[in-house]
C-alpha positions, 0 to 999 in steps of 0.5 A: 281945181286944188289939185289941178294947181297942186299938180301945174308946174310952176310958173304955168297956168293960171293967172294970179293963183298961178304965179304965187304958187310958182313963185313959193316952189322957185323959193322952195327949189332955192332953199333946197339948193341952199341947203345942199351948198351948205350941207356940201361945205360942212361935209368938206369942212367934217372931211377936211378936219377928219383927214387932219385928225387922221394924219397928226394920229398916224404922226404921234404913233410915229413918233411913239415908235421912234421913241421907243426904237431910241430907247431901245437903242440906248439900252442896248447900247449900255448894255454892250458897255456893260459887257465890254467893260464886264470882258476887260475886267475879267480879263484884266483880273486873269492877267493880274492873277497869272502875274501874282501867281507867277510872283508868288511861285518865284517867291515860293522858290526863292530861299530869301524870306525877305522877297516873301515879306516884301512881296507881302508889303506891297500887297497891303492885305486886309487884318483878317487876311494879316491874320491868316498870313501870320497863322501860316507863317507861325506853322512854319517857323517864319517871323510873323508879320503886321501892318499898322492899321486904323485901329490896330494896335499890332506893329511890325 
C-alpha cells in the first residue's frame, strides 16, 4: 500500500492519506517553481552585472588607447618643432656665416686696417679668441687689439 501511494499522482486516490500526500507534492512543485523564479532572477541580475562589467572594461581600454594616441601625438608634435626649429637655425647660421664671410673677404681686400678694427669691434670676440686675433696681427706687423673686459686688465 506504501508504494501504491508513493506512486498515486497527486491529488488521486485515497481519502485522507491521499490528500496530505497531494497536498506535500503541490508544496513540493510550488518550492521548485520558487526556486527557478529565483534562480532565474540572480542568473538576469550575475548576466546584468557581467554585461556592465564588460562594457566599463572595453571603455577603459579605449580610453587607455586614447591616451596613449594623444601622447604620441604631442611627442611627435614636439618633435617636428624641434626639427623646425633645428632647420631654421641651421639655415639662419649658413646665411649668418655666408654674410661674415663675405664681410671678412671685403675686409681682407680692402687696404683700410681701420675696416678690419671696426669689423673686429662689432664682433665683440671671447679673451681667448682677442688673444689669437692679436697673435695674428703681431705676425703681420698690424697694431694689436684689446677689449675691456670683466677682469681684464688689457685696454685698447
Amino acid at each position: 500500500r506504501k508504494q501504491n501511494e508513493r506512486m498515486a499522482p497527486p491529488g488521486g486516490g485515497g481519502g485522507g492519506e491521499g490528500s496530505a500526500l497531494s497536498k506535500t507534492y503541490s508544496d513540493s512543485i510550488l518550492l521548485a517553481a520558487e526556486r527557478r523564479k529565483n534562480h532565474a532572477e540572480v542568473v538576469g541580475a550575475n548576466r546584468e552585472r557581467l554585461r556592465r562589467a564588460h562594457h566599463f572594461e572595453v571603455e577603459q581600454q579605449v580610453e587607455k588607447l586614447r591616451s596613449m594616441r594623444l601622447k604620441v601625438q604631442v611627442m611627435d608634435d614636439a618633435r617636428a618643432t624641434a626639427d623646425k626649429r633645428r632647420t631654421e637655425v641651421v639655415a639662419n647660421c649658413a646665411r649668418e656665416k655666408m654674410h661674415l664671410q663675405n664681410r671678412v673677404d671685403r675686409t681682407k681686400n680692402s687696404k683700410d686696417n681701420e675696416k678690419m678694427y671696426n669689423m673686429l669691434e662689432e664682433l665683440d670676440p671671447d679673451p681667448e679668441a682677442v688673444a689669437r686675433i692679436n697673435e695674428l696681427l703681431g705676425e703681420l706687423g698690424l697694431q694689436k687689439i684689446g677689449f675691456i673686459k670683466e677682469g681684464d686688465e688689457e685696454g685698447k
